[in-house]
C-alpha positions in Angstrom: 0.0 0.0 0.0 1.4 3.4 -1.0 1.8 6.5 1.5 0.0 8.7 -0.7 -3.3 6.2 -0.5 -2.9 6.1 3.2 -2.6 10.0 3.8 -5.7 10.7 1.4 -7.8 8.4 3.1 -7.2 10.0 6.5 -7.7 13.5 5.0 -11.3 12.1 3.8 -12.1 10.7 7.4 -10.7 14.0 8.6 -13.3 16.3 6.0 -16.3 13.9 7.6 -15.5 14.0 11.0 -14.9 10.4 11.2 -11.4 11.4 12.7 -9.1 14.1 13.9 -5.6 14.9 13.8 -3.5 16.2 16.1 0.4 17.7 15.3 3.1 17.5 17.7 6.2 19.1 16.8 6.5 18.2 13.1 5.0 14.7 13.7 1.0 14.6 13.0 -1.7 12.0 13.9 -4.7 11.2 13.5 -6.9 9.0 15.3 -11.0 8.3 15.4 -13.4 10.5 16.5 -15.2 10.0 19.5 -19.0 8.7 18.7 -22.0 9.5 21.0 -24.5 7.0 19.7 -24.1 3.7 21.9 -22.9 0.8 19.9 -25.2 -1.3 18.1 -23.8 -4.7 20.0 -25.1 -3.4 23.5 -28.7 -4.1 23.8 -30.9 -1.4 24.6 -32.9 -1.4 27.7 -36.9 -0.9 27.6 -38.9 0.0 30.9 -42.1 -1.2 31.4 -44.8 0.9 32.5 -47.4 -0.3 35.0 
């Protein structure tokens, strides 16, 4: 896999807020953004009114 298809991929994940990228000193990285919906694996929890 080249660099180039690597770096354009985060920049696309970067325009849709799917991640973010940080810079320290001349280094940059990026990393995913934080969701707020819960994850679809956990079950969600229905109350039951009496």
């Amino acid at each position: 896999m080249k660099t180039t298809v690597v770096r354009t991929t985060l920049e696309g994940l970067v325009a849709t807020s799917y991640a973010h990228r940080t810079k320290r000193g001349s280094s940059v990285f990026s990393a995913a953004a934080a969701t707020s919906e819960p994850a679809a694996a956990e079950p969600q929890q229905e109350t039951a009114a009496n």
